[in-house]
Each structure stands twice: as structure tokens, then as C-alpha cells.
BATOR-939154 format. One record per residue (C-alpha): residue in one letter; y, x, z. Coordinates in steps of 0.2 Angstrom, whole numbers, plus 5000, padded with zeros to 4 digits. Each point is the difference from the previous one (the first is absolute). Layout:
BEGIN
> r,north,east,up
> A,Y,X,Z
...
This chain:
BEGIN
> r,north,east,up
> X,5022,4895,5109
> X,5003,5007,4981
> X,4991,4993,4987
> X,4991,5010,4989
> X,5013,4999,4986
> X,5011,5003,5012
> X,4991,5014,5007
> X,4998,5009,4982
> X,5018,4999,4996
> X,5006,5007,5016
> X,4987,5015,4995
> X,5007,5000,4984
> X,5017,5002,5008
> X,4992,5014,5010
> X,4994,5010,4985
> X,5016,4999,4991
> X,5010,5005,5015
> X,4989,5013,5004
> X,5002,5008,4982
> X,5019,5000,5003
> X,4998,5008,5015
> X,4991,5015,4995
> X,5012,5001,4985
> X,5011,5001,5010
> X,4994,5015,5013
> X,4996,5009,4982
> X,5016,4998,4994
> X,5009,5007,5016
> X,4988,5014,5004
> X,5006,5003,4979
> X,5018,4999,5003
> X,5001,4989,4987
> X,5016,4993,4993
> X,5005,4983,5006
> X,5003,4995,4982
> X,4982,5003,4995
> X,4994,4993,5017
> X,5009,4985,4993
> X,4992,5001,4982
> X,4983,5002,5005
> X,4996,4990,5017
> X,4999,4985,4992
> X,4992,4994,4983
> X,5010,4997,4983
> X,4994,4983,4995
> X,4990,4987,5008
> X,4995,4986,4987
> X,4997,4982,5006
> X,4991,4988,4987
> X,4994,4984,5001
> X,4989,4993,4987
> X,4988,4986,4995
> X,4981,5000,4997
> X,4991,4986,4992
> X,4981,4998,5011
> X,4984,4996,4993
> X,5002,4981,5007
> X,5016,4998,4991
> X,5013,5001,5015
> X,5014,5016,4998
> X,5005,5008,5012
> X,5013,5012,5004
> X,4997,5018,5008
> X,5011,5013,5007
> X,4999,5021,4993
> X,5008,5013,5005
> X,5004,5019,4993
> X,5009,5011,5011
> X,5008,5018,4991
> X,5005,5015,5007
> X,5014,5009,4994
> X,4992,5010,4985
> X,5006,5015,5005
> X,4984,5012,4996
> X,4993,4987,4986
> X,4994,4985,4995
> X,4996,4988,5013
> X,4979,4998,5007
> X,4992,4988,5010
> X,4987,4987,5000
> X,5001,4978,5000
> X,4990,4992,5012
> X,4995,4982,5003
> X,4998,4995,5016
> X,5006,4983,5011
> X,5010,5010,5011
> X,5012,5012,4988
> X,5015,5000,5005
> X,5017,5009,4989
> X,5001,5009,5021
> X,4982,5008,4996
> X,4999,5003,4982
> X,5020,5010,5003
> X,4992,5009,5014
> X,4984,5006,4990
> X,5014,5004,4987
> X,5008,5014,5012
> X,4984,5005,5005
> X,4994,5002,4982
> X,5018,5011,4996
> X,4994,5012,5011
> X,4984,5001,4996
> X,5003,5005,4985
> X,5015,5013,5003
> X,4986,5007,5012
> X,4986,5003,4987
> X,5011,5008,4989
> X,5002,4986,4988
> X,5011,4995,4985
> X,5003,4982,5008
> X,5011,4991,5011
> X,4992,4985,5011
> X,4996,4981,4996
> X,4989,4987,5005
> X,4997,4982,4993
> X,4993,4984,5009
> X,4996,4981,4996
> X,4999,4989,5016
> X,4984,4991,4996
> X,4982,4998,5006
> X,4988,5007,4983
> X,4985,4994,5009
> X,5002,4982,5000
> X,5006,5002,4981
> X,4988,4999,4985
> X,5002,5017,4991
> X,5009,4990,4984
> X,5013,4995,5014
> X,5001,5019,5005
> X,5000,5002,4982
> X,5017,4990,4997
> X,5009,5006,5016
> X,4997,5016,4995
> X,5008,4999,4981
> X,5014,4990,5008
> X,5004,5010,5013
> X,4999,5015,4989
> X,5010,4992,4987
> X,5013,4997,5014
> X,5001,5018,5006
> X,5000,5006,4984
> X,5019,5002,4999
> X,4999,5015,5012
> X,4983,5011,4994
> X,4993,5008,4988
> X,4992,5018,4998
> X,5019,5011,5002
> X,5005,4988,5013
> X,4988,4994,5013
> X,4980,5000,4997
> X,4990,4985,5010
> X,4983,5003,5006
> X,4988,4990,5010
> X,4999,4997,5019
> X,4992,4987,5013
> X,4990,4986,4991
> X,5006,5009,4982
> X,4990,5013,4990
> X,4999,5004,4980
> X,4998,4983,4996
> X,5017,4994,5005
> X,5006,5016,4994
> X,4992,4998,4982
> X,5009,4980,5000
> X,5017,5009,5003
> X,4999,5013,4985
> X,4993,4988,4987
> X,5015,4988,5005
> X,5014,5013,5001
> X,4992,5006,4984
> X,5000,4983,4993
> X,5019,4999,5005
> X,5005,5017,4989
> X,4991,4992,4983
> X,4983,5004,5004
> X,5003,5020,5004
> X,4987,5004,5012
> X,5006,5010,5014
> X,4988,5010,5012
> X,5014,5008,5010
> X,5006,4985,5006
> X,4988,4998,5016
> X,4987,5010,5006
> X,4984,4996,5008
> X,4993,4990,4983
> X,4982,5000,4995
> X,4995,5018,4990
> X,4998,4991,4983
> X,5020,4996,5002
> X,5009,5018,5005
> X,4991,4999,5019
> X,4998,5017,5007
> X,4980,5007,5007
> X,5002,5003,5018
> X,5011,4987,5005
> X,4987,4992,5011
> X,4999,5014,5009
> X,5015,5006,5000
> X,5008,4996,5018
> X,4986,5005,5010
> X,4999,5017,4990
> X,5017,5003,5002
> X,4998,4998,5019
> X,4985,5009,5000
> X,5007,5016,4993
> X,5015,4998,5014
> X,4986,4999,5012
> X,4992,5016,4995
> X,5017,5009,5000
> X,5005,4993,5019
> X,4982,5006,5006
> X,5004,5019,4990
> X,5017,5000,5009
> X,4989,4996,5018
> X,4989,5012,4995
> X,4984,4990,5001
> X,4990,4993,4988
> X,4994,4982,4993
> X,4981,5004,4999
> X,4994,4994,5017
> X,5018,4989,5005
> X,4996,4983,5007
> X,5010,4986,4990
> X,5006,4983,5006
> X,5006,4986,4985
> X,5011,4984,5004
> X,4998,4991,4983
> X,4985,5001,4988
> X,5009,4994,4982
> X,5003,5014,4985
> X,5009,5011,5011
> X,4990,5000,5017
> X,4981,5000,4989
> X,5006,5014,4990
> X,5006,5011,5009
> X,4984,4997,5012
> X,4991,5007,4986
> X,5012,5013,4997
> X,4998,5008,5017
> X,4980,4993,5001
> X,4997,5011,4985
> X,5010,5016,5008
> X,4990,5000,5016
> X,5010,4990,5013
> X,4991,4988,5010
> X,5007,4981,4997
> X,4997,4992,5019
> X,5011,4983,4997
> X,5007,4988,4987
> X,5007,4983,5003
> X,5007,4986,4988
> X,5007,4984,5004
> X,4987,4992,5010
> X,4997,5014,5010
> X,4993,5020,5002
> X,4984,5008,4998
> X,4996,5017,5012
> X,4985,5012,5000
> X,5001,5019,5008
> X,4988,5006,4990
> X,5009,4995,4984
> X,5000,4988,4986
> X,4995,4998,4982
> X,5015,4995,4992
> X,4994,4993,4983
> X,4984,4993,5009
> X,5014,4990,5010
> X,5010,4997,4986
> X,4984,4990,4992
> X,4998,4991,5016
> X,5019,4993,5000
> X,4998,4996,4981
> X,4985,4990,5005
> X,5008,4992,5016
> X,5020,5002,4997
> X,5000,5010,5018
> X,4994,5016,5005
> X,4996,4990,5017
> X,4983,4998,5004
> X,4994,5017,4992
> X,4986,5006,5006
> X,4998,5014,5010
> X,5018,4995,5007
> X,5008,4995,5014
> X,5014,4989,4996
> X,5017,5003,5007
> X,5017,4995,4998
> X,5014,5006,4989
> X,5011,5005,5014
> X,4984,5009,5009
> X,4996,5009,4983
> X,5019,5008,5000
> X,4998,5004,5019
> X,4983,5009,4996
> X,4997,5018,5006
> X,4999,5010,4980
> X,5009,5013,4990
> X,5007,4988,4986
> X,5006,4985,5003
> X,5007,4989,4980
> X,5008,4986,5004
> X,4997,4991,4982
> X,5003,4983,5002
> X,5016,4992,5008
> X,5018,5004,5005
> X,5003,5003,5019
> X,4983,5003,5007
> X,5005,5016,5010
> X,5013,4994,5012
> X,5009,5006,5017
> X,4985,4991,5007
> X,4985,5008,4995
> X,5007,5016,4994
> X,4999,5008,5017
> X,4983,4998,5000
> X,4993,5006,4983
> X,4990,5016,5000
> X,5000,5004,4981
> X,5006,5016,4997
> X,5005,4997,4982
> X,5006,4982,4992
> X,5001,5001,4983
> X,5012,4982,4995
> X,4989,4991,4984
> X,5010,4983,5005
> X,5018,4997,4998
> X,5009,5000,5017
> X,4985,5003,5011
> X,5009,5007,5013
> X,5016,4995,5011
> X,5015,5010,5002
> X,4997,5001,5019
> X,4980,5002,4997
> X,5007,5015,4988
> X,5011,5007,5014
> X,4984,4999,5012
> X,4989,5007,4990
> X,5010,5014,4996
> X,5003,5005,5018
> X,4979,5002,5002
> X,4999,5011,4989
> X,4991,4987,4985
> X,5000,5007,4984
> X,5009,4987,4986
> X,4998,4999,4983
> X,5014,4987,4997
> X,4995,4985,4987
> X,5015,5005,4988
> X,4988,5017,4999
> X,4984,4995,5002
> X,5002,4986,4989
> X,5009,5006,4986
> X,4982,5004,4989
> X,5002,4980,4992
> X,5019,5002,4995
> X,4995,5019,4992
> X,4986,4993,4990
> X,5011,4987,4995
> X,5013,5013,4995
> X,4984,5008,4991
> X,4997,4986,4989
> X,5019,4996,4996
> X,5001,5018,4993
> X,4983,4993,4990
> X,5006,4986,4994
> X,5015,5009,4993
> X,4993,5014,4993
> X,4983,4989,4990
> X,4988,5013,5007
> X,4989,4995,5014
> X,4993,5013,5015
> X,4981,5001,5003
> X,4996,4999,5022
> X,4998,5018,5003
> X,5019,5003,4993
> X,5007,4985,5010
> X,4991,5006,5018
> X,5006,5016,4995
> X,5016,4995,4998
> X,5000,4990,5014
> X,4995,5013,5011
> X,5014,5009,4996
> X,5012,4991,5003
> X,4994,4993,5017
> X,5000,5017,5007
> X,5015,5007,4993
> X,5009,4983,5010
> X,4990,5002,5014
> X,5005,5021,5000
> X,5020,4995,4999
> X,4999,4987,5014
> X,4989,5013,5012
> X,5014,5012,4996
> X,5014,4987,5002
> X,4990,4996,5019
> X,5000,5019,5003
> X,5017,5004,4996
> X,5011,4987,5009
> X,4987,4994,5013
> X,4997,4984,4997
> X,4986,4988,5000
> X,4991,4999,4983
> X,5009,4983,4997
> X,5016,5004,5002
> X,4994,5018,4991
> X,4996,4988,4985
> X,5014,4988,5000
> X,5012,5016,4999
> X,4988,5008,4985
> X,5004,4984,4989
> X,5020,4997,5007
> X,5002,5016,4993
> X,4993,4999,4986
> X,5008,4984,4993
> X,5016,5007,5010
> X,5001,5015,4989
> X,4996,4990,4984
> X,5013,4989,5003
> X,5014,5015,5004
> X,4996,5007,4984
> X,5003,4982,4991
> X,5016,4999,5008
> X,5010,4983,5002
> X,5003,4987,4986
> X,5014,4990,5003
């Protein structure tokens, strides 16, 4: 029997392949050229560094990092660093590739990148986070910067880590403070409003646009939600305040259900209290796998990779899944769920609203003037729908499934960019 490392990696694996492979269906439903299918199936750099940390009981200790790079074919590389026990250079390249497309899909000036240091921040003082951080960032530093690849935070990261990084890389150019160098930082230091929100907006505006295409509305939609972080909360708001009825949400420990529908925030307040939105009351508890098989209009998987699979796909009864996680879904669950006639926003899509804000607060940092909300949602809003319209029409053109509709958007995107660049050599 796999361990659960053991497991994890082989997942990792999974995704990575999984993202080749749809690359690869894109790529020959395109017709593209072999010589591009060679330049952009795999990333441009993968960066492996190894460093010491001195902890707060005087031992050092060394720690692996990892910064994988796309080729920079539309821009300047984007991507988060995340901390976690299990990172592995197989997951952080695969979020990499996914993150290339993601971008090329929204429309964006970037090209993909991702970041990771194989540690576990919760049994580390925040002065040993503190220290790993500058470290680490001073290692990678040889291969970002604001025209060349733009950091931002991820699992167990968020604007403080991303703060450390820009006053150290600053510290390394004499002192010259530079904003643009990572985004996700606190306001005060070039952060962008709307941030927060921004990734279960984003899907939340695809949501509305897949319901129009449907011809039906939100007001009156029941709503199923595997994962109650940032994402998963939000956009339980999101559709809450619209008029859809919110019948499920789970976390880690389990899942909460009510037909007659849930208060989101009054659960949200019971979770901060308890660290689990099991035991709410008024709610039967249920499982995470029995909340994705619920009866509902929308299903969000927001929390983990590979949750729909050939083995419960069959028997989900959603009628639109709008993909908050990374990788929710299995290439034979995707195939399944196509056939019954399940409505998919794909997570390179649905996703995208946290990589566009970021975007947002890049062009912020570089120009020194600074967007109130209104003008950021706006924004936002625009272009989320605007992706959303050229993947529909990418779906109803070549009849294909909105994932494969999506991967072919972006491959052609950064195929074209890179035909007009032409060939150095």
C-alpha cells in the first residue's frame, strides 16, 4: 500500500501529465508546428537550490526551493512560492504549465511560473519563516525580477512573505525599493485592493456567463462547495448575495448540508470559532465525497487536486462545475463528465480572477498610481467574461469540451506570439 508521500507524488505525476496531455490534444486539434510543440510542451528553466537556515535553538539546517519558468514567450514570468512539507520540483513544474495557460487564456501579458520551498511553516517560529524566506529569495533572485518573472504568494504564503522578498531583493539593488518585483504584498507596500477576492470573483463572473449561455439564471440555483478557504467562502458569498441557494460546504474534516440553504458568513463565523464548518447547526454533516455527489445546479470544487475522478464522475448530478481548485478534475472524470452533458468551467478559466488581479497590481506598481475597488471589480469583470466569451466560442466552433476549448484558447495565443518572435539561434 502507498504511503502518503508516496501517494502525493504519484498525484503530482498525475497532474503534470495530465496538463501535457491536454497540451497536447490543443496542439493537434491546432495543427501546430512540431517545432513549437517542441518549444512550448515543456518549461524553460527549472531552478534547484539548496540553502541553510540558522533556527531559533542555534542548529542550521538546510532546505530545498524550487522556481520552475516557462518559456517567456507572451511576458515576464507569474506564479506563486509555496511552503509546504510535500513540494516536490514534479508539482511546482506542473503548477508552472498550468499557470502558462492560465494566463495565455485570460488574455494576459505573462508567460507561467511557480515557486516552492519544501518545508513545514507550522512547526517554524515566524523568525525561522522569516530567515527562510530572505534566503530563499536571495537564492532565486538571480532569475526574477519585475520584467522577468513576478512571485506572489501560494499555500502557507501570503503578503507577509511576500513583503520579506521585496525589502531583500531591494536591499540587494542599494536599497531601491521595488514594488513590481512580487505581487500579493500588503497595500501600504504596492499591494493591490481586491486581491482577496479576487479568485472567487473571477469565477464567479464565469459562473454567470455559463448560466447566460444555459439560458437560466443564478437567482434561485442550488450551490454545492468542496472547500471553505478564500476561494470556496467568497464565492459562497458571491452567489449567496445574487440569490442562489448555498445547500453544502465541506473542509478538511468533513461536509455540512441543509436543502433549505445555508448562511454563509453565519457559517464562516462558526468555522473561525471552531476551525471546521462541521457541527453547524442546523446541518447535517456529510462527507466530502457525498457533497460532490449531491443532487444541485453548481457544484466548486475549491479545495484539492483530483477530487473528481473516473469513479464518482458517473454519478455527479451537478449541472454546472465551476473549477476554484487547481486540477480538481481527472482526465478520465473530464471525458465522463463531458459525455453527460455537465457543464465545465475549467480551473485555467474559472481560476484565472487571482493571476488577473495580480496582473492589476503589477501595471500599479509600475505606473505609481494606485486603483480604488470599484475600478479593480470593474476591471475584473471584464476581463473574466471577455475569457470566458472566447473559450465558449473556441467550444462551439470546433466541438470540443470546454477544457480542451480552453487549453486550445491559450496554445494559440502563445503560439502566435511566439511565430511573430521568430527563432533566435
Amino acid at each position: 500500500m502507498a504511503t502518503t508521500a508516496e501517494a502525493k507524488r504519484e498525484g503530482e505525476l498525475k497532474m503534470l501529465k495530465t496538463a501535457r496531455y491536454f497540451f497536447d490534444v490543443a496542439a493537434q486539434k491546432l495543427k501546430l508546428e512540431e517545432s513549437l510543440v517542441e518549444l512550448l510542451r515543456y518549461p524553460k528553466r527549472k531552478l534547484i537550490v539548496h540553502f541553510p537556515v540558522r533556527m531559533d535553538d542555534g542548529r542550521t539546517i538546510s532546505f530545498e526551493g524550487y522556481r520552475v519558468q516557462c518559456h517567456p514567450v507572451l511576458g515576464p514570468g507569474k506564479g506563486g512560492i509555496r511552503y509546504h512539507p510535500d513540494t516536490t520540483l514534479e508539482e511546482v513544474e506542473a503548477l508552472a504549465v498550468l499557470m502558462n495557460w492560465k494566463c495565455a487564456v485570460a488574455g494576459l501579458p505573462f508567460s507561467g511560473a511557480k515557486g516552492g520551498v519544501r518545508c513545514n511553516p507550522k512547526e517554524m517560529s515566524v523568525g525561522e519563516i522569516e530567515r527562510l524566506t530572505r534566503r530563499y529569495a536571495a537564492e532565486i533572485s538571480v532569475i526574477i525580477g519585475p520584467d522577468v518573472d513576478i512571485p506572489a504568494p501560494d499555500v502557507y504564503t501570503s503578503s507577509r512573505e511576500m513583503a520579506w522578498i521585496v525589502d531583500t531583493i531591494s536591499m540587494h539593488k542599494s536599497g531601491e525599493f521595488v514594488p513590481g518585483l512580487v505581487t500579493g504584498k500588503p497595500i501600504l507596500l504596492g499591494g493591490s485592493v481586491g486581491r482577496e477576492t479576487a479568485t472567487a470573483r473571477g469565477g464567479f463572473f464565469c459562473t454567470l456567463e455559463a448560466l447566460a449561455h444555459l439560458k437560466t439564471k443564478l437567482e434561485g440555483a442550488t450551490v454545492a462547495i468542496q472547500g471553505y478557504g478564500n476561494a470556496g467562502w467568497y464565492y459562497a458569498h458571491f452567489v449567496h448575495e445574487t440569490g442562489a441557494k448555498v445547500i453544502a460546504v465541506s473542509d478538511s474534516r468533513g461536509g455540512i448540508y441543509n436543502s433549505k440553504g445555508l448562511d454563509p458568513k453565519a457559517v464562516l463565523d462558526f468555522k473561525k470559532e471552531t476551525g471546521t464548518v462541521v457541527g453547524f447547526k442546523g446541518a447535517d454533516k456529510i462527507t466530502n465525497e457525498e457533497l460532490l455527489e449531491l443532487k444541485c445546479d453548481i457544484l466548486a470544487p475549491s479545495a484539492l487536486e483530483d477530487q473528481l475522478h473516473e469513479g464518482n464522475a458517473p454519478k455527479v448530478k451537478a449541472k454546472v462545475i465551476c473549477e476554484l481548485a487547481n486540477g480538481p478534475t481527472t482526465q478520465e472524470a473530464d471525458a465522463i463528465l463531458h459525455e453527460r452533458g455537465i457543464f465545465v468551467i475549467p480551473d485555467i478559466l474559472a481560476n484565472a480572477g487571482g493571476v488577473t488581479v495580480s496582473y492589476f497590481e503589477w501595471v500599479q506598481d509600475r505606473s505609481r498610481y494606485f486603483w480604488d475597488a470599484e475600478r479593480v471589480d470593474e476591471r475584473l469583470k471584464l476581463f473574466m467574461t471577455e475569457a470566458f466569451k472566447r473559450v465558449l466560442a473556441m467550444h462551439l466552433k470546433q466541438k470540443v469540451d470546454m477544457r480542451t476549448a480552453a487549453f486550445m484558447t491559450a496554445v494559440a495565443r502563445v503560439a502566435e506570439a511566439a511565430r511573430a518572435r521568430g527563432l533566435y539561434a
